[in-house]
C-alpha positions in Angstrom: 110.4 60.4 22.9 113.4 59.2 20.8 115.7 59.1 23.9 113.1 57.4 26.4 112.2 54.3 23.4 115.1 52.5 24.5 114.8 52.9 27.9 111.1 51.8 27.7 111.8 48.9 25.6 114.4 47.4 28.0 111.0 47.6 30.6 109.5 45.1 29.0 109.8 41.8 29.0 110.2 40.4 25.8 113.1 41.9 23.8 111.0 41.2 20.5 108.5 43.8 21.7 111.0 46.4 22.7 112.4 46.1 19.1 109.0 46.5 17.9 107.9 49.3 19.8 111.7 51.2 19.5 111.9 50.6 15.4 107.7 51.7 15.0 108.0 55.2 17.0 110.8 55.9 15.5 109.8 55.6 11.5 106.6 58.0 12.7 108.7 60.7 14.2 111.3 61.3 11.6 108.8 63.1 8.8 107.3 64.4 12.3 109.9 66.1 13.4 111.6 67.0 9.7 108.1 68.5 9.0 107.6 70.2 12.3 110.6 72.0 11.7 109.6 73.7 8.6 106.0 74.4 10.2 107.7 76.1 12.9 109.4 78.4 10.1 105.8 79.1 8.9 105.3 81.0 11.7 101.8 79.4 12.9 99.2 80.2 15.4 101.2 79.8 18.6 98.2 78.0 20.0 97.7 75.9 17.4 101.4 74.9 17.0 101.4 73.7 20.7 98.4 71.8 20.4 99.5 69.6 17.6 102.8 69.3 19.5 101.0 67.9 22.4 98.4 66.3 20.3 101.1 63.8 18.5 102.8 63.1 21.9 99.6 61.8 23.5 99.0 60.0 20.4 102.6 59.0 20.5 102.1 57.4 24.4 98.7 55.9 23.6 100.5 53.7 20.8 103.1 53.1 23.0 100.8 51.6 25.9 98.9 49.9 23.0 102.1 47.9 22.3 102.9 47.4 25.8 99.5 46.6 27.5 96.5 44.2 26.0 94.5 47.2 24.4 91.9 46.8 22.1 93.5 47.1 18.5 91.1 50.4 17.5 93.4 52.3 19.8 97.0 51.7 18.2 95.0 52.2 14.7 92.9 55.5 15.9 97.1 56.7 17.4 98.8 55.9 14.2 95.9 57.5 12.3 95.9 60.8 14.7 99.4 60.9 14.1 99.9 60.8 10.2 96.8 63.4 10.1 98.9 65.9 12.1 101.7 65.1 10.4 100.0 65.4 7.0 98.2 68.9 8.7 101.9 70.6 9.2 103.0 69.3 5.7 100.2 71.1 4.8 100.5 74.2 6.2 104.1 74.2 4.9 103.7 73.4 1.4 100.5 76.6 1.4 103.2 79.4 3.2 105.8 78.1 0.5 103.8 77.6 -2.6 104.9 81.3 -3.8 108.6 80.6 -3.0 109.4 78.3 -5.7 
């Protein structure tokens, strides 16, 4: 996702947008991928794990062709709120497997 924003943005037409869609996926997917990282470490429910995974790239691509197509505005905000809920699921499951560690 991070290397196909630019690529994506330079599609459409107004450079404004492409700014806007580049610089909004990318402040989501830097806890994502910082908090995936640990969950991975949790060792979680293979299934589980690859459905989030997939999960936050749909909701990744349904924001994206919010921002790029005249959508209504309950999708971006259903996306955005699928994708902190994963997000805040992992962060979870991290902070339970590690509660004894510290």
């Amino acid at each position: 996702m991070v290397l196909g924003m630019p690529v994506i943005g330079k599609m459409l037409a107004c450079q404004g947008e492409g700014r806007r869609v580049n610089v909004g996926d990318l402040k989501q997917l830097t806890p994502f991928w910082l908090i995936a990282a640990f969950y991975t470490t949790t060792s979680p429910d293979v299934t589980t794990a690859i459905c989030l995974f997939r999960m936050f790239v749909a909701t990744k691509f349904m924001s994206l062709l919010g921002m790029m197509t005249p959508t209504p505005r309950c999708l971006e905000e259903a996306s955005f709120a699928m994708s902190i809920a994963i997000t805040s699921y992992m962060g979870f499951m991290v902070v339970y497997a590690y509660k004894d560690a510290f």
